[in-house]
PAKOL-900407 format. One record per residue (C-alpha): x, y, z; residue in one letter; residue number from 1. Coordinates in nm, 4 decimals. Example, Ala and Ser with C-alpha at 12.3 -4.5 7.8 and 13.67 -1.06 7.14 Angstrom:
PAKOL-900407
+----------+----------+----------+----+-----+
|       px |       py |       pz | aa |   i |
+----------+----------+----------+----+-----+
|   1.2300 |  -0.4500 |   0.7800 |  A |   1 |
|   1.3670 |  -0.1060 |   0.7140 |  S |   2 |
+----------+----------+----------+----+-----+
This chain:
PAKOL-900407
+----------+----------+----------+----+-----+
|       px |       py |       pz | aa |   i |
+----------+----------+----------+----+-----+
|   0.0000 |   0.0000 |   0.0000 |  X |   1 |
|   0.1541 |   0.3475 |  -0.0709 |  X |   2 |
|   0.1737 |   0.6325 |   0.1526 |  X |   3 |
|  -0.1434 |   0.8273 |  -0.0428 |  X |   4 |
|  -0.3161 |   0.4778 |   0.0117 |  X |   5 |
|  -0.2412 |   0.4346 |   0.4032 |  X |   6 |
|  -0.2959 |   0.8207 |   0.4498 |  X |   7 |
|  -0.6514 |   0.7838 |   0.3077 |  X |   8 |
|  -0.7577 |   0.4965 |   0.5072 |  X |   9 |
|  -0.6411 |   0.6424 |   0.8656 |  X |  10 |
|  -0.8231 |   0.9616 |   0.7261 |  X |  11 |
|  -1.1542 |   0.7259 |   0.6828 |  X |  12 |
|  -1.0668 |   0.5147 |   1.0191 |  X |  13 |
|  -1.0492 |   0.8404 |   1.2331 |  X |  14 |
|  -1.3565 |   0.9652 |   1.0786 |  X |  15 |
|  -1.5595 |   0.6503 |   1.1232 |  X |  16 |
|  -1.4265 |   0.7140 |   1.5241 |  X |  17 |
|  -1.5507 |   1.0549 |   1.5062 |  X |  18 |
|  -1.2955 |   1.2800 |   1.4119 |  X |  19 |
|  -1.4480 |   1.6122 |   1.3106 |  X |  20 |
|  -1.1201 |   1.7049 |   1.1294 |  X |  21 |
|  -1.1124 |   1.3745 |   0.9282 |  X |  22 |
|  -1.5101 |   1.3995 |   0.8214 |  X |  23 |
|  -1.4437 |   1.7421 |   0.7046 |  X |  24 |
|  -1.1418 |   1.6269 |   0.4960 |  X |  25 |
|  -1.3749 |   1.3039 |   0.3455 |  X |  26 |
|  -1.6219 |   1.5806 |   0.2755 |  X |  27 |
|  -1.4240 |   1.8318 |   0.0962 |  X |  28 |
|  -1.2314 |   1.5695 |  -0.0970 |  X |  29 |
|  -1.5917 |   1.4165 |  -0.1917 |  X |  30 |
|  -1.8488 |   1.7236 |  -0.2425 |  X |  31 |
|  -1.7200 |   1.7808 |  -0.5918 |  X |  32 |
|  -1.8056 |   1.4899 |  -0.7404 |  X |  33 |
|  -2.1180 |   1.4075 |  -0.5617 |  X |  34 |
|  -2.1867 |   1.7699 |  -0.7356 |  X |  35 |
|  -2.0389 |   1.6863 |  -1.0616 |  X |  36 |
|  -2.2658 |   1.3356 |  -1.0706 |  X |  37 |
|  -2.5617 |   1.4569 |  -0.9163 |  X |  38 |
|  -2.5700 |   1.7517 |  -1.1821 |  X |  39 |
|  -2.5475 |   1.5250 |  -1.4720 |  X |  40 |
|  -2.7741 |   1.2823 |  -1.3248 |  X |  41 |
|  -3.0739 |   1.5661 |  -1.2706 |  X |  42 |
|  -2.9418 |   1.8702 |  -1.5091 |  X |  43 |
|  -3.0170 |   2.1040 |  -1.2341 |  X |  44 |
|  -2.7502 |   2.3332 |  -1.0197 |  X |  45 |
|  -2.9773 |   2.3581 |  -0.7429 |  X |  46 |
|  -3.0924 |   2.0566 |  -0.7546 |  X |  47 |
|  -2.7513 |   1.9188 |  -0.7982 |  X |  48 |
|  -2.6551 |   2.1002 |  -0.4627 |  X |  49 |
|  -2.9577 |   1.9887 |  -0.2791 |  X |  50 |
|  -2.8358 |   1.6121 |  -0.3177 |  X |  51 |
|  -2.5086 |   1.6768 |  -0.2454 |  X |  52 |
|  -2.5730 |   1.8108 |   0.0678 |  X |  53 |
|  -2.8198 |   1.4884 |   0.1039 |  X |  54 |
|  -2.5309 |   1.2687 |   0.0050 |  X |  55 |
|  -2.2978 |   1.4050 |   0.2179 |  X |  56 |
|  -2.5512 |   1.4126 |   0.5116 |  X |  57 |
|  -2.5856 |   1.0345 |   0.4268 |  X |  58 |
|  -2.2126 |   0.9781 |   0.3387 |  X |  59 |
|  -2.1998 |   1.0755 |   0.7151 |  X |  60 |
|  -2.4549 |   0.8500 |   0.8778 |  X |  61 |
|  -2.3324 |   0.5705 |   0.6951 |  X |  62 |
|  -1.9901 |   0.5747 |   0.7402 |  X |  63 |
|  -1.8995 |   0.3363 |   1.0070 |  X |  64 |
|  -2.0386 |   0.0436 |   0.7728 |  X |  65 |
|  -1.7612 |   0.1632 |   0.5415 |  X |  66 |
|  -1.5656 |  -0.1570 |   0.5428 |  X |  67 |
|  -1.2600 |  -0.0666 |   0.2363 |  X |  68 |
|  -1.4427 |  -0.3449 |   0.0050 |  X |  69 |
|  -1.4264 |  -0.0762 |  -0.2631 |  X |  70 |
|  -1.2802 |   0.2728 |  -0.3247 |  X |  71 |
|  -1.4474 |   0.5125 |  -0.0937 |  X |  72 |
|  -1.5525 |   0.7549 |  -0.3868 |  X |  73 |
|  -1.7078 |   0.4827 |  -0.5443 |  X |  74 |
|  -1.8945 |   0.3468 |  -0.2152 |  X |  75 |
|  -1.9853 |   0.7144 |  -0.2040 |  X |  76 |
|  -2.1039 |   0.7759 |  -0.5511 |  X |  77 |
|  -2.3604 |   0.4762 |  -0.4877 |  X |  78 |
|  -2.4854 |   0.6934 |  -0.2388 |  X |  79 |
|  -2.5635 |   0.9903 |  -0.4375 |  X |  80 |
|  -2.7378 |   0.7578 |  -0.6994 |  X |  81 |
|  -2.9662 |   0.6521 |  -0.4632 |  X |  82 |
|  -3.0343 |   1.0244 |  -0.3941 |  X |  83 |
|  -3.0717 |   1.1073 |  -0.7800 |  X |  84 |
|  -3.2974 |   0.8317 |  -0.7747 |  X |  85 |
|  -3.5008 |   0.9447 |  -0.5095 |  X |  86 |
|  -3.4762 |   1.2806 |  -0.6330 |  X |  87 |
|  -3.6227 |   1.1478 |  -0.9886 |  X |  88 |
|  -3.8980 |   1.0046 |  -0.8441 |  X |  89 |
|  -4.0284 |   1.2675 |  -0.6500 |  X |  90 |
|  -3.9509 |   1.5523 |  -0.9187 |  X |  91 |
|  -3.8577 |   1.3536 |  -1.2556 |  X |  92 |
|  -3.6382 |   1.6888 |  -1.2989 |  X |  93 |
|  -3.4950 |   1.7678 |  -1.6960 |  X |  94 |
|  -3.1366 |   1.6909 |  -1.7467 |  X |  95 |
|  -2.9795 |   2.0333 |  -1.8542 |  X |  96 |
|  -2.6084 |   2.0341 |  -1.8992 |  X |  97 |
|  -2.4297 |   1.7174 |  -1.9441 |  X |  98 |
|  -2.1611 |   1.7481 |  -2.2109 |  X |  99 |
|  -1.8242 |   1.8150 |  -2.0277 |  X | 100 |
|  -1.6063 |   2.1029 |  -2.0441 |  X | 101 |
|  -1.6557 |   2.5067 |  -2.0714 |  X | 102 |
|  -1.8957 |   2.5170 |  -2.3812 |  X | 103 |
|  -1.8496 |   2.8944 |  -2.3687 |  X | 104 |
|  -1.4775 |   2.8342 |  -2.5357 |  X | 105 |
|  -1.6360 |   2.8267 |  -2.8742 |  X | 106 |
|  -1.4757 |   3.1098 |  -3.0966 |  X | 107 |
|  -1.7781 |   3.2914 |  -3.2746 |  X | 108 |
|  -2.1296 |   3.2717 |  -3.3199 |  X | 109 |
|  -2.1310 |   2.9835 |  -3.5187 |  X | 110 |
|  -1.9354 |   2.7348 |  -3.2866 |  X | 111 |
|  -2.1553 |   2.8810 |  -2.9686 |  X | 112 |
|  -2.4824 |   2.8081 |  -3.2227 |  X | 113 |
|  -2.3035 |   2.4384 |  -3.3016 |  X | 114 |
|  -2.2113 |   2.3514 |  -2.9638 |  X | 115 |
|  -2.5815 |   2.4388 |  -2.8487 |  X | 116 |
|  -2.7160 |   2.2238 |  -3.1088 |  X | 117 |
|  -2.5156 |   1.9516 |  -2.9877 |  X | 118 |
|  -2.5787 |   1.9998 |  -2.5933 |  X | 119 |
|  -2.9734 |   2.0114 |  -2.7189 |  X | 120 |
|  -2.9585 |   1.6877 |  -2.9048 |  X | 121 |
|  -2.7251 |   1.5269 |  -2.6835 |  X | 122 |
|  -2.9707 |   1.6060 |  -2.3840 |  X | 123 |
|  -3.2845 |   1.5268 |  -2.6122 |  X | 124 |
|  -3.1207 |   1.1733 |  -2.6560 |  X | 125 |
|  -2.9992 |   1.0828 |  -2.3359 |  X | 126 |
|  -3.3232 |   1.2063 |  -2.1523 |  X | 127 |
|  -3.5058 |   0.9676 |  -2.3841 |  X | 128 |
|  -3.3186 |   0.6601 |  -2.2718 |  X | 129 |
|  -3.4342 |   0.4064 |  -1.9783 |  X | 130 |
|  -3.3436 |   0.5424 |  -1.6308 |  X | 131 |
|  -3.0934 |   0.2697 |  -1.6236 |  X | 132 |
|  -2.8963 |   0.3274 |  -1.8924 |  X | 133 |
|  -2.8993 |   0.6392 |  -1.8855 |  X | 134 |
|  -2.6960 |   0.5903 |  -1.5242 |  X | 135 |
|  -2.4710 |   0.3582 |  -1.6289 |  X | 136 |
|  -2.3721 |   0.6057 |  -1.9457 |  X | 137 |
|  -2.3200 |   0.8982 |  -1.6913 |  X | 138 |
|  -2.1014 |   0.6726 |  -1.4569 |  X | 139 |
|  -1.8929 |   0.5307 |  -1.7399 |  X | 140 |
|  -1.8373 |   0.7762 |  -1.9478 |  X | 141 |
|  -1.9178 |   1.1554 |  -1.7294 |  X | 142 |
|  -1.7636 |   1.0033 |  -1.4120 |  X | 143 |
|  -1.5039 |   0.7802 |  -1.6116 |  X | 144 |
|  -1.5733 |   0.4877 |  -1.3692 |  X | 145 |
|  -1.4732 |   0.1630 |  -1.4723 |  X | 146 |
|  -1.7406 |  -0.1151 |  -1.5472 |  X | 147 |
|  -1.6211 |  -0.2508 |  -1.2178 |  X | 148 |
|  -1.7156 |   0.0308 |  -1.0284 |  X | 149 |
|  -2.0400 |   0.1105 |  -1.2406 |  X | 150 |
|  -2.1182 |  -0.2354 |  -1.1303 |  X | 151 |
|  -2.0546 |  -0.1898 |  -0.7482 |  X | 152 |
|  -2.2487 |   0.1326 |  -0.7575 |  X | 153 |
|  -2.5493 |  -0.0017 |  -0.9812 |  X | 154 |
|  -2.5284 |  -0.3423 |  -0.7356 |  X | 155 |
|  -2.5058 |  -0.5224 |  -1.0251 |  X | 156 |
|  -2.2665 |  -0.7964 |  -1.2040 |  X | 157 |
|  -1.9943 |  -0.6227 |  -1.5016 |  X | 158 |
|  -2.1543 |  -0.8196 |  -1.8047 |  X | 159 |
|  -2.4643 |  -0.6771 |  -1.7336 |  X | 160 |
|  -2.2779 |  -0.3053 |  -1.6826 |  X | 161 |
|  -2.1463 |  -0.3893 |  -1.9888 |  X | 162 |
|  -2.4716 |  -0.5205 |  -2.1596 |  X | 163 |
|  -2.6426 |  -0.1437 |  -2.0795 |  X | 164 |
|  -2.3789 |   0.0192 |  -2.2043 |  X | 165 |
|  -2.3644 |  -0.1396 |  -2.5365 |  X | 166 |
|  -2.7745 |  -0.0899 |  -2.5431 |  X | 167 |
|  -2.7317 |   0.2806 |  -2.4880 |  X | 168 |
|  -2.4572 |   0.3609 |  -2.6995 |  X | 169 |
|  -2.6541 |   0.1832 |  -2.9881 |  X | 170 |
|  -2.9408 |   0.3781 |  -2.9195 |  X | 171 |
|  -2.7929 |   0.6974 |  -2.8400 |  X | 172 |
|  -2.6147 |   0.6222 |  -3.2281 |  X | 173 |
|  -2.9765 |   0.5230 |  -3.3771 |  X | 174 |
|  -3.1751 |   0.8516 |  -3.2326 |  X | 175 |
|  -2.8488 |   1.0827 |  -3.2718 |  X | 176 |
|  -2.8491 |   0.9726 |  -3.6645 |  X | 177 |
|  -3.1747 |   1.0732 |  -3.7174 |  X | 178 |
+----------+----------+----------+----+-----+
């Protein structure tokens, strides 16, 4: 285990004993990409923030059943699906912004116009897909976890990570084509 390694898990230990130091360290190191998933899971800043603050409030509450089975981030980002979930289901909120990077980069009119078109039709098409896949596209691809970890977060096997995937991607090809 490296030093980054061993440092993380007495940070985790102590705040699992109560350490208000430690679970402010877990929290900073963690409320950006609760944000950054939540966001692309409900397209919504506020409502992004909202279940981050859930998550973490969670994150909290559930942390001495942390037992190091997986990468806390991961362990974590299950946790903030559950909210998004929950969060669907009582709002079923539009996803807004989900294509990465600073779209205001885009030289003149035109690219701004282009790069619109393609958040728009991007959005249109993922918003259309099952709930499920539609996860399982953000973790992989937005969150750049790997099928292991989409699979730990989705509590399901790889293959089938895999299967969803590959059923999303074709349809996301089939609708975008049109």
């Amino acid at each position: 285990m490296d030093d980054a390694a061993t440092d993380t898990a007495q940070i985790i230990r102590a705040a699992q004993r109560g350490s208000a130091w430690a679970r402010d360290r877990l929290l900073r190191d963690l409320q950006d990409v609760w944000y950054r998933f939540l966001l692309s899971q409900l397209g919504n800043a506020e409502a992004a923030r909202e279940g981050a603050q859930e998550t973490a409030l969670r994150f909290l509450r559930q942390l001495p059943q942390f037992r190091g089975e997986s990468r806390l981030q991961t362990w974590s980002i299950g946790i903030a699906l559950n909210v998004a979930r929950e969060m669907r289901r009582v709002a079923r909120p539009v996803i807004a912004e989900l294509l990465p990077g600073n779209q205001r980069e885009a030289v003149g009119p035109h690219e701004v116009a282009q790069a619109a078109e393609a958040r728009a039709a991007l959005h249109a098409v993922l918003d259309e897909l099952p709930e499920r896949q539609r996860e399982a596209v953000v973790l992989r691809f937005f969150e750049e976890m790997s099928v292991e970890q989409t699979a730990r977060i989705m509590n399901c096997a790889a293959g089938t990570v895999k299967a969803t995937v590959h059923q999303a991607l074709r349809a996301l090809r089939k609708k975008l084509s049109q």
